[in-house]
N, C-alpha and C positions, 0 to 999 in steps of 0.2 A: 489527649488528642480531642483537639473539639471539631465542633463540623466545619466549621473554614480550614482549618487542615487535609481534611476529606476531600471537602470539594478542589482544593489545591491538587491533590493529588491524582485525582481523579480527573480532574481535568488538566494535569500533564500525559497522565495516562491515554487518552480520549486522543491527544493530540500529537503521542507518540504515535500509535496507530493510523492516525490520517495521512503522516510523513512517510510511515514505514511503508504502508502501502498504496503510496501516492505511484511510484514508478510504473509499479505491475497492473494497476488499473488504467492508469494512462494510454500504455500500451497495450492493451487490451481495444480499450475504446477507441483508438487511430486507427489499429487493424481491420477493427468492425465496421467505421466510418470510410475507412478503406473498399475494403471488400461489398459495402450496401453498396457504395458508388457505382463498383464495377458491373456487381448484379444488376441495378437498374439502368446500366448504358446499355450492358448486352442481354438483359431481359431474362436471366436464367436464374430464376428462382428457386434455388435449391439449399434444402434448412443448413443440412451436414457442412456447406460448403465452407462455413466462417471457423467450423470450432478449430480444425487442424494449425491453420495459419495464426490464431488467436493463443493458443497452445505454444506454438513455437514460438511466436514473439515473446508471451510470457514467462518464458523461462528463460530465453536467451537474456530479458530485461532482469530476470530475480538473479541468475549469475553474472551479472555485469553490476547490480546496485545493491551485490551482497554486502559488499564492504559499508557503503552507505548506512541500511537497513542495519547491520551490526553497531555502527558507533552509536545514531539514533535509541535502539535499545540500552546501550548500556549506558549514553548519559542518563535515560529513564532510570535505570538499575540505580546508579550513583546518588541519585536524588532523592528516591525512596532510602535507601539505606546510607546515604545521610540524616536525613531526618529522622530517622528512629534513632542511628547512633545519638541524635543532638536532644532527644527524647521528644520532638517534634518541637 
């Protein structure tokens, strides 16, 4: 294994990561872009008020895009252990 192999795989790895948690971030930041909206039309500034709703989006989002997140990883998996099987 030389370093263009590494960096190959390191940067599927990098990029496996930014897909997998592409969804739950997303949703995260719409809720929060949500919710600032709301706080600054009716002026009630209040910290606690974003995490609950942000919370529940996020999980309702990671069990609706488990399936997603699951194939994403394992073509990750397939490709690392391809290449070792192929001795890189």
């Amino acid at each position: 294994m030389n370093e263009a192999d590494a960096l190959d795989i390191l940067q599927a790895a990098i990029w496996t990561i930014i897909i997998a948690s592409g969804p739950a971030v997303a949703a995260g930041m719409i809720i929060g872009v949500v919710i600032a909206l709301i706080q600054a039309l009716t002026q009630v500034q209040e910290m606690t008020l974003t995490f609950v709703p942000k919370i529940l989006a996020i999980m309702i989002t990671i069990g609706v895009s488990a399936p997603f997140v699951g194939a994403q990883i394992n073509l990750f998996t397939n490709l690392v252990f391809s290449r070792i099987e192929s001795g890189f």
